[in-house]
C-alpha positions in Angstrom: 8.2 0.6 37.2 11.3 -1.1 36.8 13.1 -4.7 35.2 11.9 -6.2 31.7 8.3 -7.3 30.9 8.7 -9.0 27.4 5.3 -8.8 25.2 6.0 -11.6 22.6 3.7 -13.1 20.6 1.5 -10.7 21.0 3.3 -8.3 18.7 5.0 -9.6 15.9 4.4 -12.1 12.9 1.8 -14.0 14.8 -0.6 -11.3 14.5 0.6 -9.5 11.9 -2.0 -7.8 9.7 -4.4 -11.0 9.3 -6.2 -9.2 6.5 -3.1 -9.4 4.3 -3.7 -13.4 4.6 -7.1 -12.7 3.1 -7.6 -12.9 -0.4 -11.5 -11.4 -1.5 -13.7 -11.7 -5.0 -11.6 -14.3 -5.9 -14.3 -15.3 -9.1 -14.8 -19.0 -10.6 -17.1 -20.4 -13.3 -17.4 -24.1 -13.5 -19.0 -26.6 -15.9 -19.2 -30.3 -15.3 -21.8 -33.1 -15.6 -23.5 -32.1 -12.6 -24.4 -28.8 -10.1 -22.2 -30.8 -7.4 -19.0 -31.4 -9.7 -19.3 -28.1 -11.2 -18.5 -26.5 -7.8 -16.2 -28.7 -6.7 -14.2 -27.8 -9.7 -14.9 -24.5 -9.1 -13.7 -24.3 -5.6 -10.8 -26.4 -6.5 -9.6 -23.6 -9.1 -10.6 -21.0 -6.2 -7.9 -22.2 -4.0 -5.8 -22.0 -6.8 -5.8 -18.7 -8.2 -6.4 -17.5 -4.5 -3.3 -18.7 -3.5 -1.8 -17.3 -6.7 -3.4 -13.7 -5.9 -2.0 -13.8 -2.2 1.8 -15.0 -3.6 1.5 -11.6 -6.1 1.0 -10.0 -2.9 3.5 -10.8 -1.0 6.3 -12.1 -3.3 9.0 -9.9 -5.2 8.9 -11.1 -9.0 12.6 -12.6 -8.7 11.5 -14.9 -5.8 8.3 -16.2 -7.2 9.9 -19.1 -8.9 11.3 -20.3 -5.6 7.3 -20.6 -4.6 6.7 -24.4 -4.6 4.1 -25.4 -6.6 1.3 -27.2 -4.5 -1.7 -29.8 -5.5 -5.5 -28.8 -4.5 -4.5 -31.4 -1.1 -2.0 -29.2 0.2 -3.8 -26.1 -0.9 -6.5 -26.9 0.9 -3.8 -27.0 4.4 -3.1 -23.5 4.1 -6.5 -22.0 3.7 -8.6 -21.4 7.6 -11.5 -21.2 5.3 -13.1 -19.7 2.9 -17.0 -17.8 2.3 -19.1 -17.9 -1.2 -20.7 -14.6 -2.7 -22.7 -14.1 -5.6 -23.4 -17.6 -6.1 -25.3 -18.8 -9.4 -25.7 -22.4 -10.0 -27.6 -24.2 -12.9 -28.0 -27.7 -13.9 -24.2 -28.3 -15.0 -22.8 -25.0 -14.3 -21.6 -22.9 -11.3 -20.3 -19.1 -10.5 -19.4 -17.4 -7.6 -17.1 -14.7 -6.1 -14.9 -16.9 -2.7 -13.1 -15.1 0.0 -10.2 -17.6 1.5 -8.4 -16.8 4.4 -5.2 -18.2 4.7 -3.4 -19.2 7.7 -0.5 -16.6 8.2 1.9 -19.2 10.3 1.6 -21.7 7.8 1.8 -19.7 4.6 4.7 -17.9 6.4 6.8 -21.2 7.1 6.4 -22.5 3.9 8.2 -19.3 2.3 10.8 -19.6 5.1 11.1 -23.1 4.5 11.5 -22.7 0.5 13.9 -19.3 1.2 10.9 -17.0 -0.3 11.7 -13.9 -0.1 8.4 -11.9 1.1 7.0 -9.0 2.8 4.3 -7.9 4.8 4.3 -4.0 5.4 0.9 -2.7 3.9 2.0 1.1 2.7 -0.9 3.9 3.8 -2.2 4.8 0.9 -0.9 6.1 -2.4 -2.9 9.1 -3.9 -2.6 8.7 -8.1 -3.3 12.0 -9.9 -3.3 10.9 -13.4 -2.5 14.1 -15.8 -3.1 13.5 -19.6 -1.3 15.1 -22.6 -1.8 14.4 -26.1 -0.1 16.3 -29.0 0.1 19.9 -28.7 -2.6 20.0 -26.3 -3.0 20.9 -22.4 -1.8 18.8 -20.1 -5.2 17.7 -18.1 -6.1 16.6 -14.5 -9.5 17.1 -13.7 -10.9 18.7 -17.1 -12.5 15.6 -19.5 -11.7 13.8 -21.6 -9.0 12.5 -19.4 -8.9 8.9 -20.4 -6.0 8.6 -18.1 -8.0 9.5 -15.2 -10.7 7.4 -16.4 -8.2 4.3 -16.2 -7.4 4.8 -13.1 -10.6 5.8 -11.9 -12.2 2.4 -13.6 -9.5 0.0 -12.3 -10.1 -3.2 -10.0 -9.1 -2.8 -6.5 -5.7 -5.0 -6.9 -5.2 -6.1 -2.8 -1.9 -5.1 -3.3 0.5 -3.7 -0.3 0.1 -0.6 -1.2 -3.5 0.5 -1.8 -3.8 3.3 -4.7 -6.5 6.1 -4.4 -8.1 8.3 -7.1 -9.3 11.7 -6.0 -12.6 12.5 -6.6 -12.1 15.4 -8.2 -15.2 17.9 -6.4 -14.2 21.5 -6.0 -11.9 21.0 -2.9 -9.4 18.9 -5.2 -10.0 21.2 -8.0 -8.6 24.5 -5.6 -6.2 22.2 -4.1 -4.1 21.7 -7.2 -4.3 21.8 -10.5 -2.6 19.9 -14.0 0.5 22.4 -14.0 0.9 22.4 -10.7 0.8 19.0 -10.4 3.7 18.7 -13.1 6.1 21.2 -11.4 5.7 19.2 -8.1 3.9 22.1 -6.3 4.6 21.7 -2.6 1.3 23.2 -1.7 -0.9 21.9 -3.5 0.9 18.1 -3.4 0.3 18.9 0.5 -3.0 19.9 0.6 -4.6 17.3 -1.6 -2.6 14.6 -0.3 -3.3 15.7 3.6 -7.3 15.9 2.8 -7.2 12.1 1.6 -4.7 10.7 4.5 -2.2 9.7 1.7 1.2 8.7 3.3 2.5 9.8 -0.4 1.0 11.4 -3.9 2.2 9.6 -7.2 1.5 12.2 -10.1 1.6 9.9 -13.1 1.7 12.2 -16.4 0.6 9.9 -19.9 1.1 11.6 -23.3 -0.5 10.2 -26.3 0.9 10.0 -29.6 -0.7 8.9 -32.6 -4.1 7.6 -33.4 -5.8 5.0 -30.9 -8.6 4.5 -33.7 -6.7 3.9 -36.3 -3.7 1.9 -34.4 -0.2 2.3 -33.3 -0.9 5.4 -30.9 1.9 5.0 -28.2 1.8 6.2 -24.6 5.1 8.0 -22.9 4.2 7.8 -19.0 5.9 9.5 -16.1 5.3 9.0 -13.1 6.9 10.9 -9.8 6.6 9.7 -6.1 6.4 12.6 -3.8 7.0 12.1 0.3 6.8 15.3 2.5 6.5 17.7 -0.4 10.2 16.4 -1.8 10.5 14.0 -5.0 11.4 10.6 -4.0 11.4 8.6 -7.3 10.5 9.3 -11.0 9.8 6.2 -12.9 9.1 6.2 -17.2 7.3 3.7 -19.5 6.9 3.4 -22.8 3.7 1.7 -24.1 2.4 0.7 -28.0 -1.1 -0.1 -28.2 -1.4 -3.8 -29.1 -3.1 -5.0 -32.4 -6.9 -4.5 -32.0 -6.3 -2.6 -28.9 -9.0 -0.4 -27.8 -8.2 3.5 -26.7 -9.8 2.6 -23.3 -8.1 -1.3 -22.9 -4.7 0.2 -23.8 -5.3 3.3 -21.1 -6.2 0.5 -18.6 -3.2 -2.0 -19.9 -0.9 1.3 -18.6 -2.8 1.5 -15.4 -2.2 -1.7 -14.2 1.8 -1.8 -15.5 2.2 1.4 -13.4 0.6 -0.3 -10.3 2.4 -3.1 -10.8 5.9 -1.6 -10.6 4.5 0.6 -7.7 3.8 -3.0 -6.0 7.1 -4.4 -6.9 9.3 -1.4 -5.9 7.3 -1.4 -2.5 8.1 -5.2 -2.0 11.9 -5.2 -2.4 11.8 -2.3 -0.5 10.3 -3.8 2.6 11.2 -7.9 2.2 11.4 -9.2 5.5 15.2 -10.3 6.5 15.0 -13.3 9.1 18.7 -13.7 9.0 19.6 -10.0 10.3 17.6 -10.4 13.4 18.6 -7.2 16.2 17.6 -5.7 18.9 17.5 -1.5 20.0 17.0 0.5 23.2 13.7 3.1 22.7 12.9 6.0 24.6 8.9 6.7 24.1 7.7 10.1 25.6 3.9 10.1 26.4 1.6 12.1 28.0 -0.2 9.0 30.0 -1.0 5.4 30.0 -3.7 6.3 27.2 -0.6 7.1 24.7 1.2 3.8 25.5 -1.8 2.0 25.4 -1.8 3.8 21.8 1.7 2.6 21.0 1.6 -0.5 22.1 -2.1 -0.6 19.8 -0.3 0.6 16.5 3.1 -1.4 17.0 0.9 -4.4 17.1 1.2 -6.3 13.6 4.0 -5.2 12.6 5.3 -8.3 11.2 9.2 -7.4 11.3 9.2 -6.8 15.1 9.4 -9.9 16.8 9.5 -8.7 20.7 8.8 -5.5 22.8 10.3 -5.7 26.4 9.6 -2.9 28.8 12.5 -1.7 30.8 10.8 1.2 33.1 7.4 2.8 32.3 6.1 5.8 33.9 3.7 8.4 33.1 6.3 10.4 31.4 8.1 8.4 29.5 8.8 4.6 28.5 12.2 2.7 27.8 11.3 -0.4 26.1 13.5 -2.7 23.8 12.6 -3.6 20.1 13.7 -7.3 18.7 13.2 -6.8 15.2 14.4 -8.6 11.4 15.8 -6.0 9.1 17.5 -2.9 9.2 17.0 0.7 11.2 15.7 2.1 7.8 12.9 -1.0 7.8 11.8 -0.8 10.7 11.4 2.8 10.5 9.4 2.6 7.1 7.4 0.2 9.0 6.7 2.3 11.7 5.9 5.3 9.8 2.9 3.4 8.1 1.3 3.1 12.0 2.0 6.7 12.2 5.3 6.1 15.1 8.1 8.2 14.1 11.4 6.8 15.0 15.0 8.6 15.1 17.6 9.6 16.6 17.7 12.5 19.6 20.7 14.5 20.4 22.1 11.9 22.6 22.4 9.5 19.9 19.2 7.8 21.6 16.5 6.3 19.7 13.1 7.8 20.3 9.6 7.0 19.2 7.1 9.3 19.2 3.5 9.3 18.7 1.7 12.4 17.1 0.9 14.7 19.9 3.2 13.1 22.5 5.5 14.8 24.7 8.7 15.5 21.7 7.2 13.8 19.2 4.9 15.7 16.2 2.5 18.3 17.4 -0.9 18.1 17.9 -3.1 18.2 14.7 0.0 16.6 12.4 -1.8 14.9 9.5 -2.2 11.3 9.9 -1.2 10.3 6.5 2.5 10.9 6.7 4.8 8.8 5.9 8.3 9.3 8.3 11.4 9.6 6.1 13.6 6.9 6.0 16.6 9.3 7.6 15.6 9.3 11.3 13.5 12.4 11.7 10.0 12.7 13.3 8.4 14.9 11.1 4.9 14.2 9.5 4.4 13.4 5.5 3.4 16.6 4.7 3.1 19.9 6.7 -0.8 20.9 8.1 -2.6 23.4 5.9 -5.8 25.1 6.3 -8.8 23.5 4.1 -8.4 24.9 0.8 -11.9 28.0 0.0 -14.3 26.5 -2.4 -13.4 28.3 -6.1 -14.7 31.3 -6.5 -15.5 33.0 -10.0 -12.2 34.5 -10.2 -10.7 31.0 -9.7 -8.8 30.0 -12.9 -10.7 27.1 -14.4 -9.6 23.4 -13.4 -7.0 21.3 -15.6 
């Protein structure tokens, strides 16, 4: 099969990743003179903070004040609709949890139109181990108290971009890896735990504790390291005083949310969609049958910074197709990698994109929760290993 079939529209922006225009649990409490006007006002402020939640999404903090400000009538324009949960009413009062769902073309142009920077890319997920240390003690994953842990543990979903996961801590994660292992970056262990949960990375996030959160001014030193395919990627460090009338567990939480926070923002600048640097590549795709680029064609779908896929042969073998995208090689890529496609470079100085088990591309079995690098090589997030044995007696405790 020969010449250029162009799929537009049907991969690209218009499609792209719906859910991330939906903004859930979105809660309002409303008093007026009457049951009526008391939810009216309450679905009035629901548009409002909705709209608020889905710009925190999708907006890096420096663009946010480029964002126009809009009344409850234009609100309303951008919203396809909405659903009610955990609705309570009285005579003068009203409560509920909304879902909106915004329209993605609309929200989208006004951002262009306003020169919003955004993004769209939602990361795979990001596994936290949170390791405590206070004073002269050891440094604790797993064994209690771990108030870090707890934090985390205890913490709203957020809807962010990149969706943070907390392991469970059984026995499995226990002989996966342990506190000083964790701390020393253990490739192994990193791997194995991070494998067992489909995490495309693992943040180990160490808080020590100084001072006394009961009587006031304890102070928390956090540091927190981003590991991709076994190898440190980032190490970030906050300092945090506990507040006046500050609870031990508030201030804990208060830490949790400023680490996901900049794990949100670093994840937007990263991935900001660039309209202006608009491009176009020649990709080889090995496959194995129409099933894989059936598969390919599946997971490119959504992607918001590819605009157009045209097809210039297709066989059983093998595909040559030609990717219109916004960005950079390194974007796209990034964007790829959370769809599980690994893009780079072959030999020839071709580009290739490979699907996990295709003809070239990563084996068969390659955990699905890598993340490619951003330096074109197909290689998974992190290598396969066999399920760590449940502990046995002899097993040093957990930490």
């Amino acid at each position: 099969m020969t010449g250029m079939l162009v799929f537009a529209g049907m991969i690209g922006p218009a499609k792209a990743q719906g859910d991330i225009f939906t903004v859930r649990a979105v809660p309002v409490d409303k008093t007026a003179e009457t049951a009526a006007a008391a939810r009216q006002a309450a679905i009035t402020a629901g548009h409002r903070l909705a709209f608020e939640r889905l710009v925190d999404r999708l907006v890096p903090a420096a663009q946010k004040g480029k964002v126009p400000v809009l009344g409850p009538g234009l609100l309303e324009f951008y919203v396809l609709d909405f659903s009610v949960e955990n609705e309570r009413t009285s005579a003068v009062r009203y409560l509920a949890e909304l879902t909106f769902r915004f329209n993605p073309e609309e929200v989208r142009a006004l951002l262009r139109s306003s020169a919003v920077g955004f993004a769209e890319a939602r990361s795979k997920p990001l596994l936290v181990l949170p390791v405590f240390e206070a004073d002269g003690q050891v440094p604790r994953l797993w064994l209690e108290p771990n108030p870090w842990r707890a934090a985390w543990s205890q913490r709203p979903v957020n809807g962010g971009l990149v969706p943070l996961q907390v392991p469970l801590g059984d026995l499995t994660d226990v002989a996966a890896i342990d506190a000083p292992g964790a701390l020393a970056g253990d490739t192994a262990g990193l791997s194995a735990i991070g494998n067992a949960y489909g995490a495309g990375a693992v943040m180990v996030t160490q808080a020590t504790l100084s001072g006394d959160p009961l009587t006031g001014g304890a102070k928390l030193a956090i540091v927190s390291s981003r590991y991709e395919q076994g190898r440190r990627v980032a190490t970030t460090r906050e300092s945090i005083a506990q507040q006046a009338d500050e609870t031990e567990r508030a201030l804990f939480a208060r830490a949790a949310r400023l680490v996901d926070a900049a794990v949100q923002e670093t994840w937007k600048q990263q991935n900001v969609l660039q309209f202006g640097n608009r491009r176009a590549i020649a990709v080889f795709v090995p496959l194995r049958g129409l099933s894989d680029w059936l598969e390919v064609r599946k997971r490119i779908d959504g992607i918001a910074s590819i605009q157009e896929i045209g097809v210039t042969t297709l066989s059983r073998r093998e595909a040559e197709v030609q990717i219109t995208f916004v960005g950079d090689e390194q974007r796209l890529t990034r964007a790829l990698a959370q769809r599980d496609l690994f893009l780079s470079l072959r030999d020839d100085s071709n580009w290739e994109l490979t699907l996990p088990g295709a003809a070239g591309g990563v084996t068969e079995g390659a955990p699905r929760g890598g993340v490619a690098p951003l330096t074109p090589a197909p290689s998974p997030a992190v290598p396969p290993n066999p399920a760590p044995a449940t502990p046995t007696p002899s097993t040093p405790s957990p930490q």
